[in-house]
C-alpha positions as CSV (number, residue, x, y, z in Angstrom):
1,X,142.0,130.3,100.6
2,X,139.3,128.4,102.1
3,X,136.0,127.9,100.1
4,X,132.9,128.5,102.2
5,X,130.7,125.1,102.7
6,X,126.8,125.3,102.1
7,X,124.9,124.9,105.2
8,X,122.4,121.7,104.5
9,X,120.1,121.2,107.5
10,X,121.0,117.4,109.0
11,X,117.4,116.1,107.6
12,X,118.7,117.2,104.0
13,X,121.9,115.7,104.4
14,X,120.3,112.2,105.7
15,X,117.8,111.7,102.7
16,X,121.1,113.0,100.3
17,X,123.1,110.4,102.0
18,X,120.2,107.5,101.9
19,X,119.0,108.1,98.2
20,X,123.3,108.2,97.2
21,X,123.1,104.6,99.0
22,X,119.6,103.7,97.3
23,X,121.3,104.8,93.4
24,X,124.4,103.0,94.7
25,X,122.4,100.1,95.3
26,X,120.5,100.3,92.0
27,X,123.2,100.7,90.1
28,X,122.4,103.2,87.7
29,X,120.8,106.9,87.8
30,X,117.4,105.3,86.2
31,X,116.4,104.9,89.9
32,X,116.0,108.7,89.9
33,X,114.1,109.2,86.2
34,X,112.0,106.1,87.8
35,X,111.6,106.7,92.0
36,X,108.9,108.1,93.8
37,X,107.8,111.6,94.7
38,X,109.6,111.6,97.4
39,X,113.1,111.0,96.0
40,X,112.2,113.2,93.0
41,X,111.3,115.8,96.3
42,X,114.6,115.0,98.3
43,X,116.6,116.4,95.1
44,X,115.0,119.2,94.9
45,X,115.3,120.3,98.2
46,X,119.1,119.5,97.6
47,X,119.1,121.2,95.2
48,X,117.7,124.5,96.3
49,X,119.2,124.3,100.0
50,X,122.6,124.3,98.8
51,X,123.7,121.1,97.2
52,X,122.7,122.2,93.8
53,X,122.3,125.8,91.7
54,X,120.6,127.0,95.0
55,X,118.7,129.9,93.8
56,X,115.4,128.5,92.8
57,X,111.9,130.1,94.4
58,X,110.8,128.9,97.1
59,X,107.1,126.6,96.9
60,X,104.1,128.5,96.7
61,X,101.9,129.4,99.5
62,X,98.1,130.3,99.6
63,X,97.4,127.5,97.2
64,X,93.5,126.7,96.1
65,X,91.3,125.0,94.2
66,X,87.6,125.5,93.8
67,X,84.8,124.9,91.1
68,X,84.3,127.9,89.2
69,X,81.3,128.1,88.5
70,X,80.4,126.0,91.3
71,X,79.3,122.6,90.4
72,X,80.9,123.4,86.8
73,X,84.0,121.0,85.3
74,X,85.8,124.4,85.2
75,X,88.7,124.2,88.8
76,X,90.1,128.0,89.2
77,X,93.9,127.0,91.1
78,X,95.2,130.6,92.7
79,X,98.1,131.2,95.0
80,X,100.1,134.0,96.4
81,X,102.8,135.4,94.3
82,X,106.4,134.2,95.2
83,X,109.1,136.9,95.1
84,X,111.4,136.3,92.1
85,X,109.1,134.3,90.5
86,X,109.2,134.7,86.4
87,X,106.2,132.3,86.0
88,X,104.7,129.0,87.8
89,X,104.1,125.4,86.9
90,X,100.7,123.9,88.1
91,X,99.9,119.9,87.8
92,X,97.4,117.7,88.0
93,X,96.2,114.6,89.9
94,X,93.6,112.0,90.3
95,X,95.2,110.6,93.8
96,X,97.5,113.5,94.9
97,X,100.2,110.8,95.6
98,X,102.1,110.7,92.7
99,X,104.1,113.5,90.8
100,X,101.3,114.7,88.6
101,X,100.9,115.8,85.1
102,X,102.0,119.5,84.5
103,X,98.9,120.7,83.2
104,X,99.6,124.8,82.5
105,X,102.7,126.9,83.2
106,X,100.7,130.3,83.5
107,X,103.0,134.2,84.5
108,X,99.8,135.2,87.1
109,X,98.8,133.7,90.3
110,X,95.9,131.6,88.7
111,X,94.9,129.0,86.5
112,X,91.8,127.8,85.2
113,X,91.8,124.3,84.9
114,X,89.0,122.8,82.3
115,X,87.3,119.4,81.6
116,X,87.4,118.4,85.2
117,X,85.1,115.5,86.2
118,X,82.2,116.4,88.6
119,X,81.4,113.3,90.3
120,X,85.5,112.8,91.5
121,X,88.1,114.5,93.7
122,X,90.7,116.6,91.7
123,X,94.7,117.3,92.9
124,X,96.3,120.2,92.2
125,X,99.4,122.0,93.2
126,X,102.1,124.7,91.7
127,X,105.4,125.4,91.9
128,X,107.5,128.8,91.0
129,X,110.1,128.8,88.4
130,X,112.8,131.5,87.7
131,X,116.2,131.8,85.9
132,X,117.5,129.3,88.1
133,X,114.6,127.0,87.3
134,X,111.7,125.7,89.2
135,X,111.3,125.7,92.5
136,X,109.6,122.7,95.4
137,X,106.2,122.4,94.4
138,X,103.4,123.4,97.3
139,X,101.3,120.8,99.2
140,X,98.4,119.3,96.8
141,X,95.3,121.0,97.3
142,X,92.2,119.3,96.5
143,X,88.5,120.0,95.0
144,X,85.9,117.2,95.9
145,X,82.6,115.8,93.3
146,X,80.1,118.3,93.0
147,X,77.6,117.7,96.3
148,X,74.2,116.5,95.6
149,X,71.8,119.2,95.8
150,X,69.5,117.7,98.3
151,X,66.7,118.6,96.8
152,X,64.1,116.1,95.6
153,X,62.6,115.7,92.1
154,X,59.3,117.5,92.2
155,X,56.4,114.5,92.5
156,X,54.0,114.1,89.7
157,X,50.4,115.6,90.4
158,X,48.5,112.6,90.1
159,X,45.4,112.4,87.3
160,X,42.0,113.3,89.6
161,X,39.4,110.7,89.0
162,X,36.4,111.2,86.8
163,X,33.6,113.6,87.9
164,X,30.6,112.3,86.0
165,X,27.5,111.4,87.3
166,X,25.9,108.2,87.8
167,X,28.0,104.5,88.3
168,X,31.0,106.0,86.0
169,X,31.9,108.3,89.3
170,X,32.0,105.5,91.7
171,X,35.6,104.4,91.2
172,X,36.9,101.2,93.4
173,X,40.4,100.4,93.8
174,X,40.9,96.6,93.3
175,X,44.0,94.9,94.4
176,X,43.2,91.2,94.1
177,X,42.7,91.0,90.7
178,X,44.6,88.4,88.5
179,X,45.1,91.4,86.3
180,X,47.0,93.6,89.2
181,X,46.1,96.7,90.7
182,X,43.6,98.6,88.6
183,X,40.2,101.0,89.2
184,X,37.3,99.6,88.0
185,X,34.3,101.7,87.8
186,X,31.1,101.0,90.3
187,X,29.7,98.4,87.6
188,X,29.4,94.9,88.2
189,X,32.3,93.2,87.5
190,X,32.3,89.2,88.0
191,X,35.1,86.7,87.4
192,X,34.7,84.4,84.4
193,X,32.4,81.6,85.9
194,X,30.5,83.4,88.4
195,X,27.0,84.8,88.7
């Protein structure tokens, strides 16, 4: 009896054959615990196209991330539903190129994610997990600083002069003085020395 062989796309089978070479190379299976996102990515596509327990969900799709409130350090993350799906996995990132930090592992198709910075851009992105275990993650999605709101600080009213009568109304602005920039009122003021 012949035993039916998994179809793996030639792109899988390439990245399976050069991350064998690359653990060959290294020596040990610490390159995986320790490589990048990508390796850590090539597996699990292996895994779930037919070179492992194969029956993992599939990466979400729909996948957001916006300030909620806006301008608030509160990110609402939502995404469509994946068929099969018993729950999801969502993780953080301050670069998006890394394998971020699972921050919740919510049942619905949203996640409130609190404590978020508002002058920095945030990464997020989920992945779908069932009996089999979880699936690719999606693309990062990202939520940028809170925007300036454009809108200038209100000026100051400035203090009117006086209204008396007589020499105290006659203000004079005097810019040469050794004492800076002040008003003087319209009385005679001299320098030390002179008449």
């Amino acid at each position: 009896m012949k035993t039916k062989k998994a179809f793996m796309p030639n792109a899988i089978m390439s990245k399976a054959f050069m991350l064998t070479v690359a653990l060959l190379i290294a020596g040990s299976i610490t390159a995986y615990a320790e490589g990048s996102q990508e390796v850590i990515d090539v597996i699990r596509e292996i895994e779930q196209l037919g070179g492992g327990s194969g029956g993992r969900p599939p990466a979400p799709t729909g996948v957001t991330a916006v300030r909620n409130p806006a301008g608030s350090t509160d990110v609402r993350v939502s995404w469509n539903a994946v068929s099969g799906a018993t729950g999801y996995r969502v993780y953080y990132s301050a670069t998006g190129a890394d394998s971020g930090t699972r921050e919740g592992s919510p049942t619905t198709t949203t996640f409130t994610s609190t404590g978020n910075y508002v002058d920095r851009t945030h990464y997020f992105r989920v992945s779908a997990v069932n009996s089999a275990g979880e699936g690719l993650p999606s693309s990062w999605v990202m939520v940028g600083p809170v925007a300036a709101s454009g809108t200038p600080a209100p000026t100051p009213t400035p203090t009117p002069a006086p209204t008396q009568s007589g020499d105290l109304a006659r203000w004079t602005r005097v810019s040469n003085s050794r004492f800076g920039t002040s008003d003087i009122n319209g009385m005679h003021h001299h320098r030390r020395g002179e008449n």
